[in-house]
NULUM-748232 format. One record per residue: residue in one letter; x, y, z of N, C-alpha, C in turn; residue number from 1. Coordinates in Angstrom, 1 decimal. Example, Ala and Ser with C-alpha at 12.3 -4.5 7.8 and 13.67 -1.06 7.14 Angstrom:
2
NODE | r | nu | nv | nw | cau | cav | caw | cu | cv | cw | k
NODE | A | 13.2 | -5.7 | 7.8 | 12.3 | -4.5 | 7.8 | 13.2 | -3.3 | 7.8 | 1
NODE | S | 12.8 | -2.2 | 7.1 | 13.7 | -1.1 | 7.1 | 12.9 | 0.0 | 7.9 | 2
This chain:
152
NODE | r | nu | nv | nw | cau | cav | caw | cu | cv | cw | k
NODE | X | 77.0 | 42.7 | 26.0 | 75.9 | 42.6 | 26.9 | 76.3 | 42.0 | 28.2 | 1
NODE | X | 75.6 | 42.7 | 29.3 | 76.4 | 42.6 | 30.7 | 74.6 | 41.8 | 31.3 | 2
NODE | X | 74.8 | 41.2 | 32.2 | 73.8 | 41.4 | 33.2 | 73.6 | 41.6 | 34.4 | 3
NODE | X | 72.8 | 42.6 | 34.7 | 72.8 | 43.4 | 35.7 | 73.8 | 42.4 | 37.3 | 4
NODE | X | 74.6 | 43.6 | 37.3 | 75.2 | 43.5 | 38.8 | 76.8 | 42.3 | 38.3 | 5
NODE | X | 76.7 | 42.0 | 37.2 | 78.1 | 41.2 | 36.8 | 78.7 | 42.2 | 36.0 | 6
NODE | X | 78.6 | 43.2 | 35.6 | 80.0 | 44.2 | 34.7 | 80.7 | 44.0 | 35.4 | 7
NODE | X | 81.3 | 44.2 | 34.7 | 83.1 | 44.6 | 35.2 | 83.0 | 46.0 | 35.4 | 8
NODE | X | 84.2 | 46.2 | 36.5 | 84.6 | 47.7 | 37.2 | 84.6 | 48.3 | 35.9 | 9
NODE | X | 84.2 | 49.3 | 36.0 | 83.7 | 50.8 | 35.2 | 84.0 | 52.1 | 35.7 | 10
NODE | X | 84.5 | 52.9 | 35.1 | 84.4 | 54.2 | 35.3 | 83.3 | 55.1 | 34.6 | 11
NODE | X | 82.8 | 56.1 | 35.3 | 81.6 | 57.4 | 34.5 | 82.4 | 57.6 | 33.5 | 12
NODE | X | 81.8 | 57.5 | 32.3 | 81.7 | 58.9 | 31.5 | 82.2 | 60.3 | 31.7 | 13
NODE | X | 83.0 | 61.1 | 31.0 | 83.2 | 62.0 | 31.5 | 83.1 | 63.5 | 30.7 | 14
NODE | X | 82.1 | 64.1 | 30.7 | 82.0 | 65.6 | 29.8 | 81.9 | 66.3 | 30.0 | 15
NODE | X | 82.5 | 67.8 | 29.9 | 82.7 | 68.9 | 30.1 | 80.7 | 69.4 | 29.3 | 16
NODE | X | 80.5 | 70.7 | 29.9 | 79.0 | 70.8 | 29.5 | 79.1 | 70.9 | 27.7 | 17
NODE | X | 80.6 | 72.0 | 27.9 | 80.7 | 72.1 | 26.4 | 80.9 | 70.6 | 25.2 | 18
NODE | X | 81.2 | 69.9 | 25.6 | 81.2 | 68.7 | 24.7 | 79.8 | 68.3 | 24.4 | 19
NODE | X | 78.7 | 68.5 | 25.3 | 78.0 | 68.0 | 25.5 | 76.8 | 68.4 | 24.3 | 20
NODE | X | 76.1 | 67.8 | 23.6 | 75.0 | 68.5 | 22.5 | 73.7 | 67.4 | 22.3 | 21
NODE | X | 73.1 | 68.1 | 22.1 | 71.3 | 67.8 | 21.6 | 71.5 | 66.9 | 20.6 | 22
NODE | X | 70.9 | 65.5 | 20.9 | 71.1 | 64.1 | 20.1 | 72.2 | 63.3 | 20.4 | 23
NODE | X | 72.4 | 63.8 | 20.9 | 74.6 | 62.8 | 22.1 | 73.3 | 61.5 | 22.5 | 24
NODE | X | 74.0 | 60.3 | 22.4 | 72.8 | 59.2 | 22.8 | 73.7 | 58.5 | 23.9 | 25
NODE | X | 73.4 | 57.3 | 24.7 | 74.1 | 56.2 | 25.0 | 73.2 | 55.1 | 25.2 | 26
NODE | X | 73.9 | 54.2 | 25.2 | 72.8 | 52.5 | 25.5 | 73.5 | 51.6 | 25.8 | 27
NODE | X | 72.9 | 50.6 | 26.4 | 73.5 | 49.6 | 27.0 | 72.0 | 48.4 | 26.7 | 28
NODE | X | 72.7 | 46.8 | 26.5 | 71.8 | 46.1 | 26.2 | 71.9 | 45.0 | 27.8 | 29
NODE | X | 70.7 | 44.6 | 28.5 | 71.0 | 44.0 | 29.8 | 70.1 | 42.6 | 29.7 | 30
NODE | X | 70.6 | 41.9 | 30.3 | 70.1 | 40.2 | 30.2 | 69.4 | 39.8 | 31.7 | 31
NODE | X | 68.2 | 39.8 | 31.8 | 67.7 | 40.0 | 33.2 | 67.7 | 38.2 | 33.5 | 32
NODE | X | 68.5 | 38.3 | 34.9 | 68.6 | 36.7 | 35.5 | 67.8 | 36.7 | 36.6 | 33
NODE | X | 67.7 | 35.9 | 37.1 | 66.7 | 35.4 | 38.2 | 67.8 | 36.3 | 39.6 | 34
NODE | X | 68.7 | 36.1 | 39.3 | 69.9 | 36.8 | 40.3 | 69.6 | 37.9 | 40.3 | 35
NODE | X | 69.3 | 39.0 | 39.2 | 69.3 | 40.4 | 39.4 | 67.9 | 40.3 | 40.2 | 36
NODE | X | 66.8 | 39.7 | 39.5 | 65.8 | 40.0 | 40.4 | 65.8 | 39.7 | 42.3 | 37
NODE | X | 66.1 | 39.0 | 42.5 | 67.1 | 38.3 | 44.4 | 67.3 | 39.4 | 44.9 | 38
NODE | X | 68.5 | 40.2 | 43.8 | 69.4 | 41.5 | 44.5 | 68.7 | 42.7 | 44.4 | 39
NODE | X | 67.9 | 42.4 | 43.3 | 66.9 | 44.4 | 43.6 | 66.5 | 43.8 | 45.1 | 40
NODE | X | 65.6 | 42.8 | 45.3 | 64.5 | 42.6 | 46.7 | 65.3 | 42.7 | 47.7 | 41
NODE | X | 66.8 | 42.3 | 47.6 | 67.3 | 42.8 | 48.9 | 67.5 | 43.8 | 49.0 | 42
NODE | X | 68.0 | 44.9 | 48.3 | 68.4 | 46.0 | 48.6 | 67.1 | 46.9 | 48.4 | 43
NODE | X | 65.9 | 47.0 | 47.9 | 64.2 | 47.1 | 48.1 | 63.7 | 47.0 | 49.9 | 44
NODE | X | 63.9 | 45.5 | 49.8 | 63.0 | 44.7 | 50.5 | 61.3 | 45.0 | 50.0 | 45
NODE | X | 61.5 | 44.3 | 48.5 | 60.1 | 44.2 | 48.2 | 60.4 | 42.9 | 47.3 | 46
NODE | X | 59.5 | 42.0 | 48.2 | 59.5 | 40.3 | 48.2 | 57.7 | 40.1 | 47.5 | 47
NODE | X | 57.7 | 41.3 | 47.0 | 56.2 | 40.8 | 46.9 | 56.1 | 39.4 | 45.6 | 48
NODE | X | 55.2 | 38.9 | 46.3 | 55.1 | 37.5 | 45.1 | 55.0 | 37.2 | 43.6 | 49
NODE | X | 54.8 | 38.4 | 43.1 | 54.4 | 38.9 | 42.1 | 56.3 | 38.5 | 40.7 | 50
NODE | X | 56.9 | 38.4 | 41.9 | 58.8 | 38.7 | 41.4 | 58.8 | 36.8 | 41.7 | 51
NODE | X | 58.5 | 36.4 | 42.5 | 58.6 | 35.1 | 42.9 | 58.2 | 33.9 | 43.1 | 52
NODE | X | 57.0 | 33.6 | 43.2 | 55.8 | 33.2 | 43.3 | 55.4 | 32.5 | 41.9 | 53
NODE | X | 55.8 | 31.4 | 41.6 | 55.1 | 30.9 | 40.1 | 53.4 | 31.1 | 40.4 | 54
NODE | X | 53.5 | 30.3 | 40.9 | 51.9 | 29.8 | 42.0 | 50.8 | 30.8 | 41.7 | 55
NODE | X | 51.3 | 32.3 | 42.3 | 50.5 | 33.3 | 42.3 | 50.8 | 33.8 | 41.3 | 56
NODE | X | 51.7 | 34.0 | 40.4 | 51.8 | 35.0 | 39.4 | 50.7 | 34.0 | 38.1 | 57
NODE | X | 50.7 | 32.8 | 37.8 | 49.9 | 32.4 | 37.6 | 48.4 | 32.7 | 37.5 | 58
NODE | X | 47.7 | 33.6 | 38.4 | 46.7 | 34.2 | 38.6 | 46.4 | 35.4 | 37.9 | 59
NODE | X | 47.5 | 36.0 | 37.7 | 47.6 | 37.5 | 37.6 | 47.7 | 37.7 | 36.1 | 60
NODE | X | 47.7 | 39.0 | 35.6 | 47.8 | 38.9 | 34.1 | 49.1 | 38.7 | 33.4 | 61
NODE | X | 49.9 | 38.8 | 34.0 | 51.2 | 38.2 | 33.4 | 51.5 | 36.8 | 33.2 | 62
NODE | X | 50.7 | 36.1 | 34.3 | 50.9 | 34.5 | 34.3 | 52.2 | 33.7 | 34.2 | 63
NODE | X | 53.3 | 35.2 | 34.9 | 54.5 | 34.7 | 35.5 | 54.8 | 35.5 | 36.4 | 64
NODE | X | 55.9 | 35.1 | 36.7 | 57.0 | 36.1 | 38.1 | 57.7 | 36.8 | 36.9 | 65
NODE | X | 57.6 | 38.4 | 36.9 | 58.0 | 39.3 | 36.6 | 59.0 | 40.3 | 37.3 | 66
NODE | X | 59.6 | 41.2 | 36.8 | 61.0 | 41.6 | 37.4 | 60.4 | 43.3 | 37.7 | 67
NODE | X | 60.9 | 43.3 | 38.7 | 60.8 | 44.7 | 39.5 | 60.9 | 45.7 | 38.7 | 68
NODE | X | 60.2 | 46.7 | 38.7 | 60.3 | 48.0 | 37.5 | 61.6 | 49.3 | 38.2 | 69
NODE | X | 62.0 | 48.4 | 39.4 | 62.8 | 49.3 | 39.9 | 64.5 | 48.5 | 38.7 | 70
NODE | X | 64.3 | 47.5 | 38.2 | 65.4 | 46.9 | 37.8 | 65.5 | 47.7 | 36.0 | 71
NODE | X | 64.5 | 48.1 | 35.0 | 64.5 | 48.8 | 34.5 | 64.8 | 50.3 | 34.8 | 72
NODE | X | 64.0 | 51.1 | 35.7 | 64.2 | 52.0 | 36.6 | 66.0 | 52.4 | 36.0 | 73
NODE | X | 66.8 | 51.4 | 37.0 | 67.7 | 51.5 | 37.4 | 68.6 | 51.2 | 36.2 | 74
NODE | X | 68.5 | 50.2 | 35.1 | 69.7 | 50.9 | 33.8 | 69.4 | 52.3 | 33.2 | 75
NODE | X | 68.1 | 52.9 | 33.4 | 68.1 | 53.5 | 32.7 | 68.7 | 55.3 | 33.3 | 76
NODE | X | 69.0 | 54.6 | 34.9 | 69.4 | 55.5 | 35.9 | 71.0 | 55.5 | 35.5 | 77
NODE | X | 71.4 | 54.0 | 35.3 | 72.9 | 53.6 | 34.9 | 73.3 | 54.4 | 33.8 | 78
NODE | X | 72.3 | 54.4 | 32.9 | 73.2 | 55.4 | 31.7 | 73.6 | 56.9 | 32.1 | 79
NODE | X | 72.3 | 57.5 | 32.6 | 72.2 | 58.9 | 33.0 | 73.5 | 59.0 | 34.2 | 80
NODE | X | 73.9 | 58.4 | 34.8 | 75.0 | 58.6 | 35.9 | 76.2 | 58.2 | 35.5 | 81
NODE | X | 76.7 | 56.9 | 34.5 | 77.9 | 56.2 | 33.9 | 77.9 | 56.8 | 32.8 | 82
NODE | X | 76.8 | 57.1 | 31.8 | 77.5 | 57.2 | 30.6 | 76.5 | 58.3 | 29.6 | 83
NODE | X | 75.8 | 59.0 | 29.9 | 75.1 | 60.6 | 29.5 | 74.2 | 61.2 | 30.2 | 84
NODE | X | 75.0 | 62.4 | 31.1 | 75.7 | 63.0 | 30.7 | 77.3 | 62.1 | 31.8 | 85
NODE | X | 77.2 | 61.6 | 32.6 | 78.2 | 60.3 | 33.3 | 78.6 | 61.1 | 34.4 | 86
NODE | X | 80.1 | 61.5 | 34.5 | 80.4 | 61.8 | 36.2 | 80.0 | 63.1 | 36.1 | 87
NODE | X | 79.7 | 63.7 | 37.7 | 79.0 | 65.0 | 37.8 | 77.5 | 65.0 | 37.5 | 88
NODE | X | 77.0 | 63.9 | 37.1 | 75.4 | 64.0 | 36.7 | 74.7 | 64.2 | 38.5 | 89
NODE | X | 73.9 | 65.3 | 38.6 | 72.9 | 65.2 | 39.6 | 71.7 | 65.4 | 39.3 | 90
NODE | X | 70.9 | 64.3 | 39.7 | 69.3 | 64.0 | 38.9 | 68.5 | 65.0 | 39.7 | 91
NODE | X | 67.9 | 65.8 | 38.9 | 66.9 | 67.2 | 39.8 | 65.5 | 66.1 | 39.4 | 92
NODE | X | 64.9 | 65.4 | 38.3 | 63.5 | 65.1 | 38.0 | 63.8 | 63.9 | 36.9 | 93
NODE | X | 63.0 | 62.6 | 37.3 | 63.1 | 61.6 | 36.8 | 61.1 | 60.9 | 36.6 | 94
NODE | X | 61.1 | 60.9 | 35.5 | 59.4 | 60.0 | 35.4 | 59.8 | 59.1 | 34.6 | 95
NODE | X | 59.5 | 57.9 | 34.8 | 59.3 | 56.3 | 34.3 | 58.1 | 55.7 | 33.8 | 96
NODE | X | 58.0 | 55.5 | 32.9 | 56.5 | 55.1 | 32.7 | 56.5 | 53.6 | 32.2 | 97
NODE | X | 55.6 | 52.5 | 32.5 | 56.0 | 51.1 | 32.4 | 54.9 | 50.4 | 31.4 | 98
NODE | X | 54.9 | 49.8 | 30.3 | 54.0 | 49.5 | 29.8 | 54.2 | 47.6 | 29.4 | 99
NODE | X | 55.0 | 47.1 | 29.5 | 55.0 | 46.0 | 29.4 | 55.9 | 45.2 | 30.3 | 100
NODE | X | 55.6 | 44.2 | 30.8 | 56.5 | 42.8 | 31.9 | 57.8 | 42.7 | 31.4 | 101
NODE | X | 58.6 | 42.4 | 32.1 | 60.1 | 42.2 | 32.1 | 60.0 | 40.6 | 32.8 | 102
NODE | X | 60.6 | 39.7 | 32.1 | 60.4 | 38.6 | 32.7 | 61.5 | 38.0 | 32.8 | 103
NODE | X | 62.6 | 36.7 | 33.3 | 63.6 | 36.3 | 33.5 | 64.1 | 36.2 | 32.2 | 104
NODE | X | 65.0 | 36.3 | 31.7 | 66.2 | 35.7 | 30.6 | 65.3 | 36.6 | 29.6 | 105
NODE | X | 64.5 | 37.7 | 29.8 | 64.6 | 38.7 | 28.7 | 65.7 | 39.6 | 28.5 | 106
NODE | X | 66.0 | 40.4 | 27.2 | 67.3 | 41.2 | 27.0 | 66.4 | 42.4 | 26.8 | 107
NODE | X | 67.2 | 43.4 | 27.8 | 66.6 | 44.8 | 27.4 | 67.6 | 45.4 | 26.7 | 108
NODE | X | 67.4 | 46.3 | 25.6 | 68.0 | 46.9 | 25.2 | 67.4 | 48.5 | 25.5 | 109
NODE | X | 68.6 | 49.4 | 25.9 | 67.5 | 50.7 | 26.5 | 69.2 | 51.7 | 26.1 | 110
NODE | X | 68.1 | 53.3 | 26.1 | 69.1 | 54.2 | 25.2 | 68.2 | 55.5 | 26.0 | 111
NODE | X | 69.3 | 56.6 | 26.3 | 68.9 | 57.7 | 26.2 | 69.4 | 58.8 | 25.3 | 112
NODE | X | 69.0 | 59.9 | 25.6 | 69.2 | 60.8 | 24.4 | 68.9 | 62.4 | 25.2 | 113
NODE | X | 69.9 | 63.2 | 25.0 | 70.3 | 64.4 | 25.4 | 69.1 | 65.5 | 24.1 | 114
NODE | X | 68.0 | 66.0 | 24.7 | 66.9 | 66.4 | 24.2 | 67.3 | 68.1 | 23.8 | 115
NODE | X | 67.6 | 68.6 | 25.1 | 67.5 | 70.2 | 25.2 | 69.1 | 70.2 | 26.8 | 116
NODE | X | 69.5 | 71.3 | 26.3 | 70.7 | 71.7 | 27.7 | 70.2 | 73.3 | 27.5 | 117
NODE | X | 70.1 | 73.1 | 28.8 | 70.3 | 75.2 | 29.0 | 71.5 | 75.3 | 29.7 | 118
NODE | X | 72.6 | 76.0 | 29.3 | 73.9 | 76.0 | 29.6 | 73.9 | 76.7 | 30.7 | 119
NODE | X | 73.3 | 77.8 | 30.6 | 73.5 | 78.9 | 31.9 | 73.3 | 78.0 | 33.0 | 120
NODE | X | 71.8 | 77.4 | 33.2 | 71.1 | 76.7 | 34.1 | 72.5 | 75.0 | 34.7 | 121
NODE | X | 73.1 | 74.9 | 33.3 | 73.6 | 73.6 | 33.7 | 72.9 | 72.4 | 33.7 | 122
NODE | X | 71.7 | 72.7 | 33.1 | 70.3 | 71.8 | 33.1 | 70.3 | 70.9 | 31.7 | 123
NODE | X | 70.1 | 69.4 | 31.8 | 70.2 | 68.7 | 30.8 | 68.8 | 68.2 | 30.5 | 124
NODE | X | 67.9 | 68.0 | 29.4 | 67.0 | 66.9 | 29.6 | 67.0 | 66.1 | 28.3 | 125
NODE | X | 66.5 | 65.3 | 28.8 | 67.0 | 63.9 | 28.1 | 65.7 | 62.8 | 28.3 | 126
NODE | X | 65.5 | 61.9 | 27.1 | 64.4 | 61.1 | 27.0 | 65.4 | 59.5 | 26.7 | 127
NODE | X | 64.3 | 58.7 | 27.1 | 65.1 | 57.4 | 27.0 | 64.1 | 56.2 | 26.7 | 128
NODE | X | 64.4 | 55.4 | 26.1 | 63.7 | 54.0 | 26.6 | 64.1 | 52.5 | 26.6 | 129
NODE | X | 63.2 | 51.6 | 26.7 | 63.8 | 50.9 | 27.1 | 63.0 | 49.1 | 26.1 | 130
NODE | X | 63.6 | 48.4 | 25.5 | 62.6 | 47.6 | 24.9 | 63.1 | 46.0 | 25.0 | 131
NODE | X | 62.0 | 45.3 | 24.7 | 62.6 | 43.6 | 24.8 | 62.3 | 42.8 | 23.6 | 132
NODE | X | 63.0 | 42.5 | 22.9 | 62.5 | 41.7 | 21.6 | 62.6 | 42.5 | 20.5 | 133
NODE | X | 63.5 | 43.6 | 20.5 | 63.8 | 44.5 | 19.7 | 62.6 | 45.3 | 19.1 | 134
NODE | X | 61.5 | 44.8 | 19.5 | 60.1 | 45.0 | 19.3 | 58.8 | 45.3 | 20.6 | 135
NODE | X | 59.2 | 45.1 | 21.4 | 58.1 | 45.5 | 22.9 | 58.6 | 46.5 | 23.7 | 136
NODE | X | 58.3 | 47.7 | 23.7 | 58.7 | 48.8 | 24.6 | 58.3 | 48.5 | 25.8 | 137
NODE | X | 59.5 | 48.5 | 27.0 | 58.7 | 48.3 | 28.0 | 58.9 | 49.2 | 28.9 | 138
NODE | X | 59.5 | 50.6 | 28.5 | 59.6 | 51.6 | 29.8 | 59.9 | 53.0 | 28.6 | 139
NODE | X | 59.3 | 54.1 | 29.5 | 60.0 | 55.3 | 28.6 | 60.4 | 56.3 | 30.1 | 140
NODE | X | 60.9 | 56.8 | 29.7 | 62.3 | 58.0 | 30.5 | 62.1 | 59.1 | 30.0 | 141
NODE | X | 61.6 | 60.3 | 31.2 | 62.0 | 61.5 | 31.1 | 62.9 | 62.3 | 32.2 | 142
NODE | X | 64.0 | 62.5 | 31.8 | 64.8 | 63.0 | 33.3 | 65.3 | 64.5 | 32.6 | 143
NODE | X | 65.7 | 65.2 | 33.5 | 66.2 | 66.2 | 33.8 | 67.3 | 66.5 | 34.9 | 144
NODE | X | 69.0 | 66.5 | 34.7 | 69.6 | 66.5 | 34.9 | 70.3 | 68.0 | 35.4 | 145
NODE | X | 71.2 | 68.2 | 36.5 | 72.4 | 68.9 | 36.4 | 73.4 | 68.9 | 36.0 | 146
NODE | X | 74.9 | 69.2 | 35.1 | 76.0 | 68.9 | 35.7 | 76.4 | 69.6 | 36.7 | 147
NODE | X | 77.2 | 69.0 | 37.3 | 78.0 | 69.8 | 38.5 | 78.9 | 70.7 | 38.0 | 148
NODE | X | 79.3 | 71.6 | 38.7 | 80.2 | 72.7 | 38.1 | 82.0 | 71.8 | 37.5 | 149
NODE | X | 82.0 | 70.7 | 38.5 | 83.3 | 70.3 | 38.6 | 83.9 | 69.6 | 37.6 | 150
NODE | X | 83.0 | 69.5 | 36.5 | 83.2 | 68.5 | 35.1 | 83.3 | 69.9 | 34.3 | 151
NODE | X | 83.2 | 71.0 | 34.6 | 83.8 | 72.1 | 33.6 | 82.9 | 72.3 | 32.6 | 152
């Protein structure tokens, strides 16, 4: 278990289309720190208070500072680009859908899964999600993928 923006240097994944089949999975399990949330907002610039704010989140239905849905978003962007289908992946169509808070020092554990490939097309799609407590879903994934011709 890594947390976001501390892995160690990494290389993609690497598959030819032909390796590639219907149920191929990957996952990664991530430890969300008060730091990852800091570094989405700078590279965002969305400081909204909602991420920071004890004070105000307090108000709100979460009744904490919750973590940017761009930070879920984004491992589940990490598998699809590092590790299925990994190098050569170009994302044609991505939907996210968010159903529960991500909060500091939660562990997500999140997984996608190679659904349907049309070979001709080069086209991959693949569903994913993403959960906290081994028991709270808190995002689901539908993407649709290219490989590039250059992974063979």
């Amino acid at each position: 278990m890594y947390s976001l923006f501390a892995r160690p240097r990494e290389f993609a994944a690497s598959y030819s289309l032909e390796e590639l089949s219907e149920g191929m999975s990957a996952a990664d399990t991530v430890l969300i720190l008060s730091k990852t949330i800091h570094r989405i907002a700078l590279a965002s610039r969305d400081y909204n208070p909602i991420h920071f704010d004890s004070k105000y989140a307090e108000n709100t239905i979460f009744k904490e500072p919750i973590a940017h849905g761009l930070i879920i978003d984004g491992i589940l962007s990490y598998l699809l680009g590092m590790k299925l289908p990994g190098k050569g992946t170009i994302l044609l169509k991505k939907e996210v859908s968010f159903y529960n808070p991500v909060l500091i020092w939660d562990t997500l554990e999140s997984k996608i899964e190679i659904k349907k490939i049309d070979r001709e097309k080069r086209n991959i799609e693949l569903r994913g999600s993403s959960w906290k407590d081994k028991n709270t879903q808190v995002a689901e994934l539908y993407a649709k993928v290219m490989l590039d011709k250059s992974q063979g």
